[in-house]
N, C-alpha and C positions, 0 to 999 in steps of 0.2 A: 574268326577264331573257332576251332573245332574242337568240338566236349565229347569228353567220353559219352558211351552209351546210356549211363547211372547218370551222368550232369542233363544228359537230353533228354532222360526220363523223368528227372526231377522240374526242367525246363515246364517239359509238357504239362504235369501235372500241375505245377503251378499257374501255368497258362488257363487251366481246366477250370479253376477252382475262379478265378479270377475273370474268367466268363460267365461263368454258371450267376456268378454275385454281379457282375454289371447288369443280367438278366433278369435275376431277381430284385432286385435293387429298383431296377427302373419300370420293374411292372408292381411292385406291393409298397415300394416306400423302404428307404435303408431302414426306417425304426422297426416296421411289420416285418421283415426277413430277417427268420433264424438260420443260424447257421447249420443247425440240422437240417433243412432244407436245402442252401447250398450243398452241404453236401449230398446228399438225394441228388441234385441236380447237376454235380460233375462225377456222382459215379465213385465217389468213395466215401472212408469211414469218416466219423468224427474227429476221432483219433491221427487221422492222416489230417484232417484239414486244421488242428491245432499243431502238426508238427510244420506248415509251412505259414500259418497266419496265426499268433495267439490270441488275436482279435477279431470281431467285427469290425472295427473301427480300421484295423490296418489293413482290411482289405481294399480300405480307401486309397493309402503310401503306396500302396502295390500297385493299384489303378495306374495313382499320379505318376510312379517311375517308367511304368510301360506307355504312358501317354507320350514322356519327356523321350522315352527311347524313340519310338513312332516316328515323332516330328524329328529330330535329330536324324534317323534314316532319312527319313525323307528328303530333310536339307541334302545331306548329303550324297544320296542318289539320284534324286529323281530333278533339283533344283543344281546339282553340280555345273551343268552349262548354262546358266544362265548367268549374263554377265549381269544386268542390271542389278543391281541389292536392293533398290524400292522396290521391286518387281518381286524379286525373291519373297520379299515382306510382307506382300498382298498376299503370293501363294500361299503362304503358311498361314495367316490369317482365315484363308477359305478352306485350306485343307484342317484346320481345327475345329473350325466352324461346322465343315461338313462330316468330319469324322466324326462327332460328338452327337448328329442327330437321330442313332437311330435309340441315346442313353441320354436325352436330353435333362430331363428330369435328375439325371442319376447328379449329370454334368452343373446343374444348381445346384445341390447340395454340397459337391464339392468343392466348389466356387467359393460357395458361403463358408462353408467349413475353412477354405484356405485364407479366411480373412476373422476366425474367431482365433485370440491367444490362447484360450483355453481346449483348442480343440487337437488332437494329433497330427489332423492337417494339417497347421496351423501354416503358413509359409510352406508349403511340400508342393504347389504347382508348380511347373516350370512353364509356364509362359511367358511372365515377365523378364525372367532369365533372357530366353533365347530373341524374343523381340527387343528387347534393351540393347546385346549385343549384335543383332541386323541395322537397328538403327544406327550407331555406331559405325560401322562397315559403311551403310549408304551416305552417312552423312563426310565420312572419310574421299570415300567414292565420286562426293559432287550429286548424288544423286537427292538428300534432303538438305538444306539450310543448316550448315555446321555453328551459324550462330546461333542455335536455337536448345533449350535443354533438352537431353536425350530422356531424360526420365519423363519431362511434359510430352515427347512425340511418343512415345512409348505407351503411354497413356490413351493419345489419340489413336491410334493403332489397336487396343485394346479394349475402347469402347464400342468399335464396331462389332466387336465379337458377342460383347454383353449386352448390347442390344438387341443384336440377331439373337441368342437366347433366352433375353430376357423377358424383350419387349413384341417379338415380331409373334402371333398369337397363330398364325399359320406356320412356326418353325419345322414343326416335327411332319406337318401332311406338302409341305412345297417340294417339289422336285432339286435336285442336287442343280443344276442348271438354270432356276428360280432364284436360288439361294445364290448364288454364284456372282451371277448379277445384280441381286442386290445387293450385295459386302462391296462389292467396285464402285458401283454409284453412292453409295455411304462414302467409301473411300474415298473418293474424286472431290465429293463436297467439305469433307473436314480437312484433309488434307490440300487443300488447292493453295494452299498461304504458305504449305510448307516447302513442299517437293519444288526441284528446281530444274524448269522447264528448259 
């Protein structure tokens, strides 16, 4: 779809603004970043950055829709030939995984935030979303155990990601090809009861 010059300058800026805060965000801590600073750091006023975020906080909704956008291209460029749909589901498990390491920190509080009712994150990841609906497709497909709940494989598909961020204490210093190999070998062992060989 193609936007006016005004839609792609409003794009831009909001892109700006929403880098500047993943950057800040994951080097002082969301609480320690003011938004006056963000804007210092994308280069514009106060004022401008109240006209595209009225919050701190929703600079987090903005994160999470450009996250869901990302991975949603991705499926659909870069994983479009790919027949397998378990296969697809690994990719997108490593490509979250890996896109998220250089904001890891940012990507905990997020997390966390998407699972407090009182928070404006509250439910605003879409991971769940798009892996619910791949497992679905694989398990359609022949590729996982169609008599199995799609929300419990969902689940197991989504612990490898929280573990790699939660628990692996080399996350952020391992190479993307470290990382890579270890979400498959996670994978291969939790999943081996499921996928159908």
């Amino acid at each position: 779809m193609k936007h006016s010059k005004r839609e792609s300058n409003k794009l831009k800026c909001r892109e700006k603004i929403l880098k500047a805060s993943r950057k800040l965000f994951n080097q002082k801590g969301f609480e320690n970043t003011k938004i006056e600073e963000i804007a210092i750091e994308a280069d514009i006023s106060n004022a401008t950055f109240y006209n595209y975020f009225p919050t701190k906080e929703s600079l987090l909704v903005g994160t999470a829709e450009d996250l869901s956008e990302l991975i949603n291209n991705y499926i659909d460029t870069k994983l479009s030939e790919l027949s397998n749909s378990e296969e697809k589901i690994r990719r997108v498990v490593e490509f979250m995984t890996i896109d998220i390491k250089p904001f890891a920190s940012l990507s905990r509080k997020m997390n966390y935030l998407n699972a407090c009712p009182e928070s404006v994150m509250y439910q605003k990841m879409c991971m769940r979303e798009i892996i619910s609906s791949m497992v679905k497709t694989a398990q359609k497909d022949g590729y996982i155990n169609g008599d199995l709940d799609t929300e419990t494989v969902t689940d197991l598909y989504i612990s490898v990601f929280f573990v790699a961020i939660y628990q692996w204490t080399d996350f952020e210093t391992s190479s993307e090809e470290v990382c890579r190999k270890r979400i498959n070998d996670y994978l291969d062992l939790v999943l081996a009861q499921i996928t159908v060989k």
